[in-house]
KEMARZA-302392 format. One record per atom (N, C-alpha, C, O): residue number from 0; atom name; residue in three letters; x, y, z. Coordinates in steps of 0.02 Angstrom, whole numbers. Layout:
BEGIN
LUMSE     n   atom   res     east    north       up
LUMSE   NUM     CA   ALA        X        Y        Z
...
This chain:
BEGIN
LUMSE     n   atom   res     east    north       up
LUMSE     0      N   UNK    -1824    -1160      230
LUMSE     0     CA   UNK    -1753    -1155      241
LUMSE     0      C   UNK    -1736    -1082      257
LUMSE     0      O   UNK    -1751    -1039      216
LUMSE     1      N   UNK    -1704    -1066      313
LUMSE     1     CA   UNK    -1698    -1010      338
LUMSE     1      C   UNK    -1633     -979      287
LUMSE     1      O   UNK    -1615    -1033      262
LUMSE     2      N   UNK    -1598     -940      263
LUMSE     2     CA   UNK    -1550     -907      257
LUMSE     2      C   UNK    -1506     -876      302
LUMSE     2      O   UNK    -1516     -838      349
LUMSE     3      N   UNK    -1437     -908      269
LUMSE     3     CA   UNK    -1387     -870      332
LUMSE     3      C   UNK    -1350     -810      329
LUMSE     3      O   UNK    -1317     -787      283
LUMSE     4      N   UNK    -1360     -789      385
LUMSE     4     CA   UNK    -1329     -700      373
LUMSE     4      C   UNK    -1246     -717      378
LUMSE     4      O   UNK    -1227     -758      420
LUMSE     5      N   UNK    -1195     -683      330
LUMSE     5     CA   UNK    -1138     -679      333
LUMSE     5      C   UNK    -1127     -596      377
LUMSE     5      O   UNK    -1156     -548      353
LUMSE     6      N   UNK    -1094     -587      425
LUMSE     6     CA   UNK    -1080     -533      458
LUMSE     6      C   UNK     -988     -524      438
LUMSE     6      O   UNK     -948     -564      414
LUMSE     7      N   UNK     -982     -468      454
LUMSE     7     CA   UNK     -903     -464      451
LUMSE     7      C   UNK     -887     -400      512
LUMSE     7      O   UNK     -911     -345      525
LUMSE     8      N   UNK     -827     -447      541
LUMSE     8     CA   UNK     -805     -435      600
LUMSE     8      C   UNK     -808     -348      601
LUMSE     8      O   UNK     -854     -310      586
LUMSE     9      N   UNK     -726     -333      628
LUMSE     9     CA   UNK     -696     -292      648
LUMSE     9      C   UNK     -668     -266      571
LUMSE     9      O   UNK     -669     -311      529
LUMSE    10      N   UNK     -644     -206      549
LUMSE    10     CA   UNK     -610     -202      506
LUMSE    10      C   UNK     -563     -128      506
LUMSE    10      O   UNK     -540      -98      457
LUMSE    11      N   UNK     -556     -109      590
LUMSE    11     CA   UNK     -540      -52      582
LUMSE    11      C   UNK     -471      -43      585
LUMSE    11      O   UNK     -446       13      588
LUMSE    12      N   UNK     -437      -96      584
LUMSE    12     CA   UNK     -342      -94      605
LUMSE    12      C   UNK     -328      -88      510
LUMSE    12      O   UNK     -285      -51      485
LUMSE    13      N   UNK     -367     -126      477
LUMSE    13     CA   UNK     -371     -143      401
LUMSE    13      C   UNK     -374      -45      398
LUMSE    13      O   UNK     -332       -1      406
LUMSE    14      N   UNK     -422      -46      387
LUMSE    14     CA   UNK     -449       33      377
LUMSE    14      C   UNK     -388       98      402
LUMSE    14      O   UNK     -367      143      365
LUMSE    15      N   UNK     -373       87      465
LUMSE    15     CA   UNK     -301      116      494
LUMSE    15      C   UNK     -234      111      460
LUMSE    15      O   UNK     -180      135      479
LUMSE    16      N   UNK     -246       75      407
LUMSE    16     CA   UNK     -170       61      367
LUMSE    16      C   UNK     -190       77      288
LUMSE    16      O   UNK     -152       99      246
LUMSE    17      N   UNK     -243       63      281
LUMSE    17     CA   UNK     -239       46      215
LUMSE    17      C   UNK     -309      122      195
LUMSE    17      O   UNK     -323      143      139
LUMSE    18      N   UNK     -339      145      259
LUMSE    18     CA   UNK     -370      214      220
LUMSE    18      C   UNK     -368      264      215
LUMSE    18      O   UNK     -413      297      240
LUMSE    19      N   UNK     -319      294      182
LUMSE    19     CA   UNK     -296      352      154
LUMSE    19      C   UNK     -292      331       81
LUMSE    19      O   UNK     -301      275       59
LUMSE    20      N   UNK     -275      396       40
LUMSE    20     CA   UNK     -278      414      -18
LUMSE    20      C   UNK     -222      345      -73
LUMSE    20      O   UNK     -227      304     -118
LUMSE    21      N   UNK     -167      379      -21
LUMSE    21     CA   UNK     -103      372      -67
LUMSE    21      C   UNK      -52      291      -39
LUMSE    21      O   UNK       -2      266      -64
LUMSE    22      N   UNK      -94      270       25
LUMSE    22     CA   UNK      -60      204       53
LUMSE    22      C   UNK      -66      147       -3
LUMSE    22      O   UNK      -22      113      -30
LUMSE    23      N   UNK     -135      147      -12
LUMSE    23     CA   UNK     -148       73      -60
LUMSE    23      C   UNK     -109       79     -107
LUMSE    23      O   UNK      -62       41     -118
LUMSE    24      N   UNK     -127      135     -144
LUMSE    24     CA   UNK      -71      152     -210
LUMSE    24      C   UNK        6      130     -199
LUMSE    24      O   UNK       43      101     -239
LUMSE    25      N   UNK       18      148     -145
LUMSE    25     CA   UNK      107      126     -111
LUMSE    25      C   UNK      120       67     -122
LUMSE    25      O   UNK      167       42     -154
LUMSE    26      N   UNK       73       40      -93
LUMSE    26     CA   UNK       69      -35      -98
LUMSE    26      C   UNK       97      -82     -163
LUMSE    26      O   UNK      135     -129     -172
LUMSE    27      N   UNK       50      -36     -204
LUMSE    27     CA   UNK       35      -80     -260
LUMSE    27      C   UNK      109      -78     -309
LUMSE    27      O   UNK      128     -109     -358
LUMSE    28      N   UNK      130      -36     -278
LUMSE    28     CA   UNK      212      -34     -327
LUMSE    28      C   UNK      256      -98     -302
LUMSE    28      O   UNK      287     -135     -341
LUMSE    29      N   UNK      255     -108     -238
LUMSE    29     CA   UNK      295     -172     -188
LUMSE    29      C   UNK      282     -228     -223
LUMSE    29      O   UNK      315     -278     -208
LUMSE    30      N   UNK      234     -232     -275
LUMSE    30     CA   UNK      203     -316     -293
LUMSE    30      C   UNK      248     -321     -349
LUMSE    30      O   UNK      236     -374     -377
LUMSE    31      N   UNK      293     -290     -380
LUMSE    31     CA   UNK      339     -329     -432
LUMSE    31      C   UNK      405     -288     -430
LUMSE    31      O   UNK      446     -280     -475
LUMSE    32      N   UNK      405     -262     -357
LUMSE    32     CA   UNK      475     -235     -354
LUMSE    32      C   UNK      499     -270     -287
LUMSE    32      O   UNK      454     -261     -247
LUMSE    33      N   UNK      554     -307     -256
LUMSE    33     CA   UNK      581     -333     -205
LUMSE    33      C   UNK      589     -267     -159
LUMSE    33      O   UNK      563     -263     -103
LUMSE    34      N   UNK      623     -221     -183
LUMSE    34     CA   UNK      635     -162     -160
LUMSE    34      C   UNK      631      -98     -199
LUMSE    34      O   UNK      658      -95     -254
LUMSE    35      N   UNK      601      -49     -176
LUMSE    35     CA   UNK      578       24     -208
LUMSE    35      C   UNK      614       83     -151
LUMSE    35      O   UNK      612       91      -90
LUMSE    36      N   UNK      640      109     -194
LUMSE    36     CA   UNK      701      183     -179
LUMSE    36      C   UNK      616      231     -155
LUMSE    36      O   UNK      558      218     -172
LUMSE    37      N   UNK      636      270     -125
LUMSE    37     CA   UNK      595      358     -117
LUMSE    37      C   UNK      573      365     -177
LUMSE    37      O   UNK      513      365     -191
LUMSE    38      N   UNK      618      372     -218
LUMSE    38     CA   UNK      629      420     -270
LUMSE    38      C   UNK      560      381     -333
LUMSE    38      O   UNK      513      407     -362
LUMSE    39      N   UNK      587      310     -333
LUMSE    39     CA   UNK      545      269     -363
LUMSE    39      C   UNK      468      271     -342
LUMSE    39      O   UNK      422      276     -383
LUMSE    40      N   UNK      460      268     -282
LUMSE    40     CA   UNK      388      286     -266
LUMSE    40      C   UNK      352      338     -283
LUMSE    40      O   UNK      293      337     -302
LUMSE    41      N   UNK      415      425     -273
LUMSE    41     CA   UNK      376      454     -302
LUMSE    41      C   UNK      356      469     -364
LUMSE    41      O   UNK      306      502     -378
LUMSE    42      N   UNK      398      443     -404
LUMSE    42     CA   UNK      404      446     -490
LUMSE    42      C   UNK      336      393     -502
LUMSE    42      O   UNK      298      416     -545
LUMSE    43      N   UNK      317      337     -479
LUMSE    43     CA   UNK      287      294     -499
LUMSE    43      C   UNK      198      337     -474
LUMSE    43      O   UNK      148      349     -509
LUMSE    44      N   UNK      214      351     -389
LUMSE    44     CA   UNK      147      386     -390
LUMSE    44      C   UNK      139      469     -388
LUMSE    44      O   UNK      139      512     -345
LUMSE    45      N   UNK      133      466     -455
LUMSE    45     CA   UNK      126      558     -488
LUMSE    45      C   UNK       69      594     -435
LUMSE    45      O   UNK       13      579     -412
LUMSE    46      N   UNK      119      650     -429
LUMSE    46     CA   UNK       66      686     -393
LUMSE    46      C   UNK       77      687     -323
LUMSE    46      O   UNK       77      748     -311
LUMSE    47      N   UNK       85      660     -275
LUMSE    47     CA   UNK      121      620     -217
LUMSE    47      C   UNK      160      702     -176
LUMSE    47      O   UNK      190      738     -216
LUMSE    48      N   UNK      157      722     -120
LUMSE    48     CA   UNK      194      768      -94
LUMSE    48      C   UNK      251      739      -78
LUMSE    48      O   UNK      244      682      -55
LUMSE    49      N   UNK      325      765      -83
LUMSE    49     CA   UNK      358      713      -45
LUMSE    49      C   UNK      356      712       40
LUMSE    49      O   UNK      385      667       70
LUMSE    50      N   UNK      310      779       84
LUMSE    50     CA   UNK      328      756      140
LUMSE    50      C   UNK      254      691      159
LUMSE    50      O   UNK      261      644      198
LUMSE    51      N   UNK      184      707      116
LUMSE    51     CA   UNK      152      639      116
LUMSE    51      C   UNK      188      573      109
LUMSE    51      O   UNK      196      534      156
LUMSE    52      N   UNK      211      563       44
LUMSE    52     CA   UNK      253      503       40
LUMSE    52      C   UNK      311      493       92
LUMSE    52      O   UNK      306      432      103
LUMSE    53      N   UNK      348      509      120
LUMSE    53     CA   UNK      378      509      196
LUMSE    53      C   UNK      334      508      254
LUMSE    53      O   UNK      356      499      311
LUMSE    54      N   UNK      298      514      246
LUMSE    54     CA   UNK      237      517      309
LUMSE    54      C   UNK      196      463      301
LUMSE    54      O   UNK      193      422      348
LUMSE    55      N   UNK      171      457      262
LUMSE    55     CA   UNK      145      368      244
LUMSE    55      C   UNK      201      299      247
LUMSE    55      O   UNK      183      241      256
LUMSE    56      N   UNK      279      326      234
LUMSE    56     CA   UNK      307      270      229
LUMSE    56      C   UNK      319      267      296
LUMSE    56      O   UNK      328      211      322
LUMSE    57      N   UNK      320      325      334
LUMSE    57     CA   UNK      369      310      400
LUMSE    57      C   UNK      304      282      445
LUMSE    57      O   UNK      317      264      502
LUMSE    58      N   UNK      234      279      423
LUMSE    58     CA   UNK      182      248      455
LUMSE    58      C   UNK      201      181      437
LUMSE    58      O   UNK      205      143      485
LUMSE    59      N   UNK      213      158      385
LUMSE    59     CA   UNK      204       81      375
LUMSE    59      C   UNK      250       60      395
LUMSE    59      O   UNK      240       17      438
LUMSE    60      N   UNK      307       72      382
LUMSE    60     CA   UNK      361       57      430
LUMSE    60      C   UNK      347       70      517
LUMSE    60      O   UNK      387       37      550
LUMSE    61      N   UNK      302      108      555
LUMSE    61     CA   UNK      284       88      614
LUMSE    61      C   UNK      247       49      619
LUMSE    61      O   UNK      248       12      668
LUMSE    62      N   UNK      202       43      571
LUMSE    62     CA   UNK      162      -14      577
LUMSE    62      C   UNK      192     -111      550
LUMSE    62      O   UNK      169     -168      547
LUMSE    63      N   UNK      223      -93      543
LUMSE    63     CA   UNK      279     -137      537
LUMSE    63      C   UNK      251     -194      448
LUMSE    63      O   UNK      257     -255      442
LUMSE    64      N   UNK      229     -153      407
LUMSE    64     CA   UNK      200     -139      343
LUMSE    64      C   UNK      254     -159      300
LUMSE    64      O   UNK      258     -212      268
LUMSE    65      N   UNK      315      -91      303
LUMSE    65     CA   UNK      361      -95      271
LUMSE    65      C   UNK      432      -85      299
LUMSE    65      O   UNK      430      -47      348
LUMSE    66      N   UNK      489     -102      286
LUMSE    66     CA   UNK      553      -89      318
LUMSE    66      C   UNK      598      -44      290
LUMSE    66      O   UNK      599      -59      230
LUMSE    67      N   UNK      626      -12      296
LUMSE    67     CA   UNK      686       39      276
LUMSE    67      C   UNK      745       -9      284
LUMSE    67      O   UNK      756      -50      329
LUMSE    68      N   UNK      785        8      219
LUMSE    68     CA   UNK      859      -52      223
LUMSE    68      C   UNK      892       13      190
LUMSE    68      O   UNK      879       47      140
LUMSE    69      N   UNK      949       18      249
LUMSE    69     CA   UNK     1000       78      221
LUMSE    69      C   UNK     1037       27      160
LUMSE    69      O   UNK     1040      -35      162
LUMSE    70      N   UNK     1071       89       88
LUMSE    70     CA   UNK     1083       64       61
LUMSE    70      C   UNK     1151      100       78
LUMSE    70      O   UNK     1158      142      122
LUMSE    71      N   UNK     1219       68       19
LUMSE    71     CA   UNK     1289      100       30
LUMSE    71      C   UNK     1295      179       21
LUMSE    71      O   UNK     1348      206       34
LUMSE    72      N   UNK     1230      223       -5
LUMSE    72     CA   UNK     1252      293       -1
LUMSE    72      C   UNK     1215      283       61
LUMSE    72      O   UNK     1176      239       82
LUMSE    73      N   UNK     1256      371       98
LUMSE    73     CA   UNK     1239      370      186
LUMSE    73      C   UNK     1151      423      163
LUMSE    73      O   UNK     1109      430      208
LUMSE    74      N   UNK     1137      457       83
LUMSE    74     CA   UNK     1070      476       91
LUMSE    74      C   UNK     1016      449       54
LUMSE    74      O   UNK      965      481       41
LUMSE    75      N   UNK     1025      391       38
LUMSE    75     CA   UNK      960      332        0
LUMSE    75      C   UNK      963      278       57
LUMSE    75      O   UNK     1007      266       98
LUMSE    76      N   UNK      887      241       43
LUMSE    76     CA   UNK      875      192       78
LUMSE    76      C   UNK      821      157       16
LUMSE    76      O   UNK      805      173      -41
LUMSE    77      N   UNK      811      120       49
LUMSE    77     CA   UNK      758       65        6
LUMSE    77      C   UNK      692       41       70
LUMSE    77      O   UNK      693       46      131
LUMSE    78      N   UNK      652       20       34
LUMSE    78     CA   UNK      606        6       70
LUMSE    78      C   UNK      566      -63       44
LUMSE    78      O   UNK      548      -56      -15
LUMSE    79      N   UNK      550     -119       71
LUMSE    79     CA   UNK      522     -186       33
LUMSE    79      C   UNK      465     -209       87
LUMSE    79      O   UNK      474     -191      145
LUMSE    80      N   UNK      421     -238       76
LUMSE    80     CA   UNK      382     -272      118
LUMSE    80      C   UNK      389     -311      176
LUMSE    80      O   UNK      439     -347      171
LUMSE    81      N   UNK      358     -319      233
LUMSE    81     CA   UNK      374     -362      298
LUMSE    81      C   UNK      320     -420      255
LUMSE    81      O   UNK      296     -417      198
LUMSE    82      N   UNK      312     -478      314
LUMSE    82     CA   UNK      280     -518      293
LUMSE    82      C   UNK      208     -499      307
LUMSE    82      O   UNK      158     -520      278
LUMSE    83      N   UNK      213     -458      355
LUMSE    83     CA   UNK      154     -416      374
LUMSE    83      C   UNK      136     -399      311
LUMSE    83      O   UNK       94     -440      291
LUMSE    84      N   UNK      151     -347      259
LUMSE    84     CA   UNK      149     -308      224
LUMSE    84      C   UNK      128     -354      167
LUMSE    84      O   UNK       84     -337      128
LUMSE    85      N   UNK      164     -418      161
LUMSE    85     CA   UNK      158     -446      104
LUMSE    85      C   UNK       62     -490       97
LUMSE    85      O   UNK       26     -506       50
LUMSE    86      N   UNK       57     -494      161
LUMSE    86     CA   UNK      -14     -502      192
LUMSE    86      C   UNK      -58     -483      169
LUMSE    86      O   UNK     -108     -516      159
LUMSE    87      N   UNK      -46     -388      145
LUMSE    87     CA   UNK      -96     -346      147
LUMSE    87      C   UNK     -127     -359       61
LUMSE    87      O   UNK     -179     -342       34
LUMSE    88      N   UNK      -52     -408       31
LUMSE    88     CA   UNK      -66     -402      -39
LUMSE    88      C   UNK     -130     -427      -55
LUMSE    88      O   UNK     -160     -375      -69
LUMSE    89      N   UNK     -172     -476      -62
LUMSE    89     CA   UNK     -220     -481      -72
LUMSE    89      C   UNK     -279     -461      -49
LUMSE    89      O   UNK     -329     -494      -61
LUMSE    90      N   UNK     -280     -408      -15
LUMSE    90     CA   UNK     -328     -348      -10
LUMSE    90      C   UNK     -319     -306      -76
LUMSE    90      O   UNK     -366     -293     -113
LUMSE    91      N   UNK     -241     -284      -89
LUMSE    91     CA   UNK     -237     -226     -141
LUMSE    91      C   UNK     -247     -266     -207
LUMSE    91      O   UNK     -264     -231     -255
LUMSE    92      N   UNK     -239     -339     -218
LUMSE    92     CA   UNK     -273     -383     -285
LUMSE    92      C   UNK     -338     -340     -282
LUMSE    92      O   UNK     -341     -295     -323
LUMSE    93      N   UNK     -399     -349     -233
LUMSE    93     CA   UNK     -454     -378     -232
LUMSE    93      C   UNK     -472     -294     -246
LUMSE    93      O   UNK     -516     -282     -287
LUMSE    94      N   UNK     -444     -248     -219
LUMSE    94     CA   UNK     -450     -167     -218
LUMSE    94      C   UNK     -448     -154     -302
LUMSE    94      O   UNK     -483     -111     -328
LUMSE    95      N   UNK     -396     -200     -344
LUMSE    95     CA   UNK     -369     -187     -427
LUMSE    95      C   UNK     -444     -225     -434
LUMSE    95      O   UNK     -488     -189     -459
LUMSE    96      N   UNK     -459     -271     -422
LUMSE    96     CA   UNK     -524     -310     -456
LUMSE    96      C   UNK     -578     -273     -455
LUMSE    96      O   UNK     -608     -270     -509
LUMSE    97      N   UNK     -603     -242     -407
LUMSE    97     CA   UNK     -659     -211     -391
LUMSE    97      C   UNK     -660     -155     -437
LUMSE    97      O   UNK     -703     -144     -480
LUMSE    98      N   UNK     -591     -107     -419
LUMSE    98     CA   UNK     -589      -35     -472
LUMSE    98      C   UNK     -596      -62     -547
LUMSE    98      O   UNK     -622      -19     -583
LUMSE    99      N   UNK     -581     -120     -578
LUMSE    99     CA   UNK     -580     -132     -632
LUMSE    99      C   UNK     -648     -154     -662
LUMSE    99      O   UNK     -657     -145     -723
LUMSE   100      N   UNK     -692     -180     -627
LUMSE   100     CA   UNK     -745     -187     -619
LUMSE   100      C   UNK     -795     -131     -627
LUMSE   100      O   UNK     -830     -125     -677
LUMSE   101      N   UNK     -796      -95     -581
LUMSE   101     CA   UNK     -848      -49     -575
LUMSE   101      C   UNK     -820       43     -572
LUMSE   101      O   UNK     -867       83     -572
LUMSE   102      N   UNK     -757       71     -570
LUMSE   102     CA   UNK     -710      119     -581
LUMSE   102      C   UNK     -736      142     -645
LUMSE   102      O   UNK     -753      101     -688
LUMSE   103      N   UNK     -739      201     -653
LUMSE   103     CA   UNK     -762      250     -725
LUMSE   103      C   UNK     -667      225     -747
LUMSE   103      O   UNK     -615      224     -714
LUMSE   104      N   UNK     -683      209     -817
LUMSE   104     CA   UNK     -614      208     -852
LUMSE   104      C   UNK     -568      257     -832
LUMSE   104      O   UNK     -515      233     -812
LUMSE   105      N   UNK     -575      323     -831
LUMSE   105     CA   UNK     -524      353     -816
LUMSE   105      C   UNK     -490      352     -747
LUMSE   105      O   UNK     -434      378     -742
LUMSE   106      N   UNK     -515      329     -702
LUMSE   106     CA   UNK     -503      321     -632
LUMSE   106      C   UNK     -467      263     -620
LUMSE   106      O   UNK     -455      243     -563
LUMSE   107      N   UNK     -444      225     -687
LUMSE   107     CA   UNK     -415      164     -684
LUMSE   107      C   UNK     -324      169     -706
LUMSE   107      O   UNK     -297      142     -753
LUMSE   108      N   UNK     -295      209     -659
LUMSE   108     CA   UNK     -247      208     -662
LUMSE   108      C   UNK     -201      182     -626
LUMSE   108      O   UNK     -142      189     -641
């Protein structure tokens, strides 16, 4: 009985969104918030530059990831998942499974 090779495609549009430092992490705040302020993102991911965190959001939002929804002040906005975005979630599950798995404890933040 021969054995079958599993290959895997393409994965570089995946890789284009989701490989940098501080995107996945972004991510992972969207999964029990409808909508997350600036401010909330950067409080949640310590450490974070704010012109990085503006520069990653205004990528996902081109990438049509995440959306900006002006709120009633004319200098806050909010930002929530496309369905695109909501897509990506079970990549960032499988990203929590793996780090939890095999991640030195302290790296499990």
């Amino acid at each position: 009985m021969v054995a079958t090779k599993t290959t895997v495609g393409c994965v570089k549009a995946a890789t284009e969104i989701l490989g940098d430092k501080w995107t996945p992490q972004l991510l992972r705040f969207f999964i029990n918030e409808e909508k997350v302020r600036f401010c909330q993102l950067q409080d949640l991911a310590a450490g974070i530059n704010p012109r990085t965190l503006s520069a990653r959001l205004d990528n996902l939002e081109h990438e049509g990831i995440v959306k900006r929804i002006a709120t009633t002040s004319v200098t806050r906005c909010e930002y929530s998942l496309t369905k695109k975005g909501r897509d990506l979630m079970p990549i960032i599950f499988d990203m929590e499974a793996w780090s939890k798995q095999y991640a030195p404890l302290h790296a499990q933040v």
